[in-house]
LUMMI-927518 format. One record per residue (C-alpha): residue in one letter; x, y, z. Coordinates in steps of 0.02 Angstrom, whole numbers, padded with zeros to 5 digits, always signed. Layout:
% LUMMI-927518
AXYZ ...
//
This chain:
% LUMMI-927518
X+01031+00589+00377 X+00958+00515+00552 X+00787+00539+00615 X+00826+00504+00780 X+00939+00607+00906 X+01131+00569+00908 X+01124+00494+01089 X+01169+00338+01137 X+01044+00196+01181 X+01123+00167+01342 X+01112+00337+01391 X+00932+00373+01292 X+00848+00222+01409 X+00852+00204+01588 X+00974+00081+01672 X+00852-00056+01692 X+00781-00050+01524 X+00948-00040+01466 X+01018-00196+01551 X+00847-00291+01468 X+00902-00205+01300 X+01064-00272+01311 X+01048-00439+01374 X+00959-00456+01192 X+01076-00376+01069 X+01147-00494+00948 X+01237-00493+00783 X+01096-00548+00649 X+01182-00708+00595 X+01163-00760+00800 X+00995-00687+00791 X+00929-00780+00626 X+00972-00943+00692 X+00815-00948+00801 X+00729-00980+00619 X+00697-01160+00584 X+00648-01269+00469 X+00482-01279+00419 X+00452-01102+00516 X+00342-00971+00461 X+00396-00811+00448 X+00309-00637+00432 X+00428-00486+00346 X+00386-00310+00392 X+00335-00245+00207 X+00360-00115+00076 X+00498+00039+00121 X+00551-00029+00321 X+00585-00211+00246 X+00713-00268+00376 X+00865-00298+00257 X+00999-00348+00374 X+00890-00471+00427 X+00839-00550+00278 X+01035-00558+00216 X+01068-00658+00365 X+00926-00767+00347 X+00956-00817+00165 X+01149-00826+00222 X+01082-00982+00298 X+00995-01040+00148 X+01084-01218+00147 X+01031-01261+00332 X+00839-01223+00297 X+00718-01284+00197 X+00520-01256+00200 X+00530-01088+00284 X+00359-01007+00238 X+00397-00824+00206 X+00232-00695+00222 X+00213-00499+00185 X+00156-00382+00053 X+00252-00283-00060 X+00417-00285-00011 X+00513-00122-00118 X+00699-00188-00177 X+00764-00348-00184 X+00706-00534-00131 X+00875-00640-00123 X+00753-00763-00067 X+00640-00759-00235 X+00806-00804-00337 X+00784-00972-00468 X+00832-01106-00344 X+00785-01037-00195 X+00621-01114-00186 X+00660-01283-00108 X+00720-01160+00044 X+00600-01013+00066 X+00432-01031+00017 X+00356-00849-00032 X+00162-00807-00008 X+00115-00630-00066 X-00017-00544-00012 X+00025-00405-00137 X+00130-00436-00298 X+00273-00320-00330 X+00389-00303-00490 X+00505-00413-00365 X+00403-00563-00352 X+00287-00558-00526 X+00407-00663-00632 X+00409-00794-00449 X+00206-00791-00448 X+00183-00818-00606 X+00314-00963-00651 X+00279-01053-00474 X+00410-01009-00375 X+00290-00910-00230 X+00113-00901-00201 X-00014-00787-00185 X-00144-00754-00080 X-00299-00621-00155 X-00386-00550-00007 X-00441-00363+00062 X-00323-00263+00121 X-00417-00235+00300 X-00435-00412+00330 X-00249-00451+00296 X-00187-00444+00476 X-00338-00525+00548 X-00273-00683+00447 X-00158-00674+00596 X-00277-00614+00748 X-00399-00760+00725 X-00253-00884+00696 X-00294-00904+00520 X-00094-00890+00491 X+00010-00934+00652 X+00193-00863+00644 X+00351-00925+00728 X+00460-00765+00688 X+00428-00596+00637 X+00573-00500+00571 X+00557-00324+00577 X+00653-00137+00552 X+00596-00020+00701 X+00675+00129+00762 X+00798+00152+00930 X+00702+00141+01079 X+00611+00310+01155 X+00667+00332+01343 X+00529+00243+01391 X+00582+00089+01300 X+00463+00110+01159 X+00513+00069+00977 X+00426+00146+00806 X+00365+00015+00666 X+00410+00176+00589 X+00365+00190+00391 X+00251+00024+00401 X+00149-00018+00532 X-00022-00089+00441 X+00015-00257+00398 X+00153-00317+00531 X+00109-00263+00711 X-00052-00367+00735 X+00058-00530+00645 X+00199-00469+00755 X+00125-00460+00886 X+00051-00650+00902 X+00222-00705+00836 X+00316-00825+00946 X+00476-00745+00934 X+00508-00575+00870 X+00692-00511+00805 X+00696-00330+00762 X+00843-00223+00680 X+00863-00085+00773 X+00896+00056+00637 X+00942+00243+00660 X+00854+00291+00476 X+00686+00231+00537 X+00570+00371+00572 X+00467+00377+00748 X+00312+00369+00692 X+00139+00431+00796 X-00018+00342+00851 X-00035+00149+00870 X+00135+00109+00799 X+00256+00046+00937 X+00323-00106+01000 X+00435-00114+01190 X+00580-00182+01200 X+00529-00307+01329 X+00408-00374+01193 X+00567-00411+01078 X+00679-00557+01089 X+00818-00531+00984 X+00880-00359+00951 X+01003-00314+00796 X+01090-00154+00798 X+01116-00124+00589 X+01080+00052+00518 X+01046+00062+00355 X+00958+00175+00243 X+00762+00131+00190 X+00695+00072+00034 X+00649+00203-00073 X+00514+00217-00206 X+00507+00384-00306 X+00328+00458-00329 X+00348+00430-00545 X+00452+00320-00631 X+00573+00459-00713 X+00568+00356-00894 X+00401+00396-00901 X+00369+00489-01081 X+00290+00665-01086 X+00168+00594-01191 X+00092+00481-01071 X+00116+00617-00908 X-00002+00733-01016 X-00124+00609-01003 X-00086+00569-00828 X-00103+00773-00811 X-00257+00760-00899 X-00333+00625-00794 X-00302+00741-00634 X-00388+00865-00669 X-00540+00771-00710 X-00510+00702-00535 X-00467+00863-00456 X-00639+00917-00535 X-00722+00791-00438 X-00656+00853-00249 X-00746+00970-00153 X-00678+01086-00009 X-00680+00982+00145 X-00650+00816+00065 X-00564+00684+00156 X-00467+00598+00018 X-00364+00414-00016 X-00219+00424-00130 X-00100+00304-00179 X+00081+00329-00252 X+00098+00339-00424 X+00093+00478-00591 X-00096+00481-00577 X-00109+00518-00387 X+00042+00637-00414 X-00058+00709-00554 X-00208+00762-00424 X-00108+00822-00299 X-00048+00972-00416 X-00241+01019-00462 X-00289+01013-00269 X-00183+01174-00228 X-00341+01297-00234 X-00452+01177-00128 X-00498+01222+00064 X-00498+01098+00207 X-00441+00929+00163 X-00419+00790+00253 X-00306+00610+00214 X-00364+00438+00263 X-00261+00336+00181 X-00217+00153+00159 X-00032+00255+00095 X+00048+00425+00130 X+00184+00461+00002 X+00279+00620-00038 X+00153+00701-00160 X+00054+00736-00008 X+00189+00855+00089 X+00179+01020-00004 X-00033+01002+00012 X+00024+00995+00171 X+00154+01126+00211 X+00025+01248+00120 X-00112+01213+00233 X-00226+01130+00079 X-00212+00974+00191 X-00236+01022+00359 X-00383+00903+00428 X-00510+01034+00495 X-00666+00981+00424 X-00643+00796+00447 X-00766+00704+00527 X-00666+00560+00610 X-00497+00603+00673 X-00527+00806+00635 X-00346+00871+00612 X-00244+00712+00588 X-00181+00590+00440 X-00235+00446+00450 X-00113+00308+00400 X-00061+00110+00381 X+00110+00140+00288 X+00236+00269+00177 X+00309+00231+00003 X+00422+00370-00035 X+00572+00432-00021 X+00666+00518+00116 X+00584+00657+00110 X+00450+00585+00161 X+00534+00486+00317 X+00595+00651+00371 X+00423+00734+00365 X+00336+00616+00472 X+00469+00577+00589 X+00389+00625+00743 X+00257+00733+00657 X+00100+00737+00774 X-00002+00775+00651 X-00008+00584+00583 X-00079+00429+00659 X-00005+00273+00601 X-00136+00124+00623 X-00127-00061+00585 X-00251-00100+00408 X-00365-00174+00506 X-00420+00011+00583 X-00354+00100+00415 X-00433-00006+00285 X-00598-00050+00386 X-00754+00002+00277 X-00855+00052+00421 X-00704+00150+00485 X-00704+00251+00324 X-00867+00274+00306 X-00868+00382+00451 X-00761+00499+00353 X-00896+00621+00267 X-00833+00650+00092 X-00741+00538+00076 X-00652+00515-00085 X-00554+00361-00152 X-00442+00370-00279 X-00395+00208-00356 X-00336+00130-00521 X-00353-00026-00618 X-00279-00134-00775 X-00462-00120-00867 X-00622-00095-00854 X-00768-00173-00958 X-00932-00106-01037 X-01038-00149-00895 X-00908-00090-00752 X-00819-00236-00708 X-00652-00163-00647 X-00488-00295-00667 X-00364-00223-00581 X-00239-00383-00500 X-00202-00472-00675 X-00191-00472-00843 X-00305-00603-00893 X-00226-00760-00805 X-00063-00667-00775 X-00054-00613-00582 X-00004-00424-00591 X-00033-00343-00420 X-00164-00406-00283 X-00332-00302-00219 X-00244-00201-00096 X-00354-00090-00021 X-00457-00039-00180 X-00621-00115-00110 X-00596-00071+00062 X-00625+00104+00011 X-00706+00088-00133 X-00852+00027+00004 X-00803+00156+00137 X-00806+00301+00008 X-00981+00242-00054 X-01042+00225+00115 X-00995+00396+00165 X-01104+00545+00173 X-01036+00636+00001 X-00917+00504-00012 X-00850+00489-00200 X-00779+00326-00241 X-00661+00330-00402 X-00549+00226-00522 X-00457+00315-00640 X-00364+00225-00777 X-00289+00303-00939 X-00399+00240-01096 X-00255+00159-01166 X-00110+00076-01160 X+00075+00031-01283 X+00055+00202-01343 X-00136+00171-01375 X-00115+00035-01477 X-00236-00063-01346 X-00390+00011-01258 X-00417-00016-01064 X-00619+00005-01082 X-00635-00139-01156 X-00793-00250-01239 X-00770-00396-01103 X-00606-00437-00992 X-00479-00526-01040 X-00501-00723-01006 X-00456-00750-00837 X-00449-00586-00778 X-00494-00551-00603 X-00649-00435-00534 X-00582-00332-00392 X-00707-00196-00398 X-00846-00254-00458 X-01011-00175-00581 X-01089-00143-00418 X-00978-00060-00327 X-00885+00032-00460 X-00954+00220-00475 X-00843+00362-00547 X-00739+00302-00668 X-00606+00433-00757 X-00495+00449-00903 X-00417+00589-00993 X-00582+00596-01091 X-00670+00628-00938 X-00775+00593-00801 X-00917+00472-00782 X-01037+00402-00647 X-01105+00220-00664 X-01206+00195-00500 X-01369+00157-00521 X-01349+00141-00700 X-01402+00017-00824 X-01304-00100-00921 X-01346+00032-01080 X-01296+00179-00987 X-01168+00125-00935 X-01091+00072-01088 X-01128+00226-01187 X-01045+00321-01025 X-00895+00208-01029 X-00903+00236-01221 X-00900+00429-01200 X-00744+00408-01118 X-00654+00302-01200 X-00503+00340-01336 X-00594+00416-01505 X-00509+00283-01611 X-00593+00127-01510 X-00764+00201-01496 X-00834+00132-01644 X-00778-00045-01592 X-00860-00040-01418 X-01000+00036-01499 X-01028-00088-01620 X-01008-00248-01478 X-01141-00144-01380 X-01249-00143-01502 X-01222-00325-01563 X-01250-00352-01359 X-01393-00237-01358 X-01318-00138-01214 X-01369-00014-01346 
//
């Protein structure tokens, strides 16, 4: 299925945009030899990777070497994170997917921890200076105009300062609204190559019905937690997913979101999600990128209800504070007894990256009503192990830290920490915690006197 109209580019765009068009269309092993060595290179991310693009490139693998490879999570594979590739492509992650965890953590790419918002501005203030950007954008409009389609937040600002920019031109890519194109005149090498996007399912369909009760659970504590007229950020996931199926009797939502995925649609469709009451952008979606599946594509393609934005608008703090009730939903690895939240490793292992969970963490607590949340199951390996834990794991990393954490949920319930001692927070955190570990963190708290 296409998300465009069956009409040809030549007779979609007027003649002299089409002779410009055409002057630039390539095959992408032509187009991928304008990468050199030593280049660096910025990858649109997550479901609108530019695949085609990327084959070619590593198809070159034995005339490169050195070529500096930037984006966040990329969904699918990364020929060019394969055991020997590393004297070739050199990865740097500002994210760390399933794809590139075994590469991070044995050397073979790099990352880079920072905020979500402030991700693209690595490339605005020429923090990070790019030769190429590769990127997956839908045909041109008759105006010329392309669509970053399903991920604009973290590649049109890099794109844009990019010294040369090759772009597949792909039928499957939605046309996505709001500050989300590129024109063709702006593009050097063009790539007609459709292909189908990366997909990522909402829950991992091995998941045991053990552990979605507690994800179930753990919603509608959330759910409990969201008043009519919220504007809410959700990410992809069984706990998200969880929510979304407690939220059906609420009135007047809103979505500012780092991430729109496909749990969101039937809020949607119903008229659960429909923007009214929001205080910045009243009646839209607010969005930096999808992860879903084609369902999703299809819902958004041209869907004037949503704004796509680049993170630094999306992510911004100050932006989101100006969202009244705002409520962020996040998750992390652990959590210890004074509300230190480690959600990017597992002690020194590198699991994931801070994303956007302080961005609106901060926003949420900044805005009138705002509710800022993590929500975690209490354990984990079939609750063998406990996620509230006495102290993190050695090495672990703070993202959110004990003062900016506030609502923290598990299937045990709800609890708020701001403003909170170090003992109330720990009995709190206690109270919530899995029965069979409660006398253990009671009996550290009380050898720490948190209690």
């Amino acid at each position: 299925m296409t998300n465009t109209e069956e009409v040809p580019i030549k007779n979609k765009i007027p003649t002299n945009l089409y002779r410009i068009y055409n002057q630039k269309l390539t095959t992408s092993d032509e187009a991928v030899k304008q990468i050199k060595s030593g280049d660096n290179v910025i990858v649109q991310p997550g479901c609108a990777v530019p695949s085609e693009l990327v084959r070619a490139m590593v198809r070159r693998k034995d005339e490169l070497h050195d070529v500096t490879l930037y984006h966040i999570l990329i969904v699918g594979d990364l020929p060019y994170l394969q055991p020997g590739m590393e004297k070739h492509f050199k990865h740097k992650a500002f994210f760390i997917g399933g794809n590139s965890r075994k590469a991070v953590n044995e050397g073979r790419a790099e990352f880079i921890p920072i905020f979500l918002y402030e991700v693209p501005l690595l490339f605005k203030l020429g923090r990070i200076k790019t030769d190429v950007a590769l990127l997956n954008v839908s045909p041109p409009d008759e105006h010329g105009f392309c669509s970053y389609g399903v991920d604009v937040g973290t590649i049109k600002t890099p794109a844009e300062r990019s010294k040369l920019i090759i772009a597949q031109i792909n039928k499957h890519q939605p046309r996505t609204l709001g500050d989300s194109f590129i024109h063709i005149n702006k593009i050097d090498y063009i790539v007609e190559y459709d292909e189908e996007l990366k997909e990522l399912p909402q829950v991992d369909p091995d998941t045991s019905p053990e552990v979605l009760a507690i994800f179930d659970k753990i919603g509608q504590n959330v759910a409990d937690l969201i008043e009519d007229g919220s504007t809410l950020q959700m990410g992809i996931g069984a706990i998200p997913d969880s929510v979304m199926k407690y939220l059906h009797s609420k009135k007047d939502l809103g979505i500012h979101t780092e991430m729109f995925s496909d749990g969101m649609i039937e809020l949607v469709e119903s008229g659960v999600i429909n923007g009214e009451k929001k205080s910045l952008h009243p009646g839209k979606i607010i969005a930096g990128f999808v992860l879903g599946t084609r369902r999703a594509y299809d819902f958004i393609n041209n869907n004037p209800i949503f704004e796509f934005h680049p993170q630094e608008y999306v992510n911004d703090p100050f932006v989101i504070s100006k969202n009244n009730k705002m409520v962020a939903i996040n998750s992390a690895l652990e959590i210890d007894l004074t509300g230190q939240v480690c959600s990017d490793s597992i002690g020194t292992k590198f699991y994931s990256g801070i994303g956007g969970q302080v961005d609106f963490i901060r926003g949420a607590s900044k805005s009138e009503g705002g509710k800022p949340i993590i929500a975690l199951p209490s354990t984990i390996k079939d609750g063998t192990i406990s996620r509230i834990v006495p102290v993190l794991k050695p090495g672990a990393g703070v993202v959110t830290s004990r003062g900016d954490v506030d609502y923290v949920v598990t299937e045990y319930g709800a609890v708020n920490l701001w403003g909170k001692t170090i003992q109330e927070r720990a009995k709190a955190l206690i109270s919530i915690s899995h029965p069979k570990f409660r006398d253990e963190l009671t009996k550290y708290a009380k050898e720490r006197f948190y209690i």
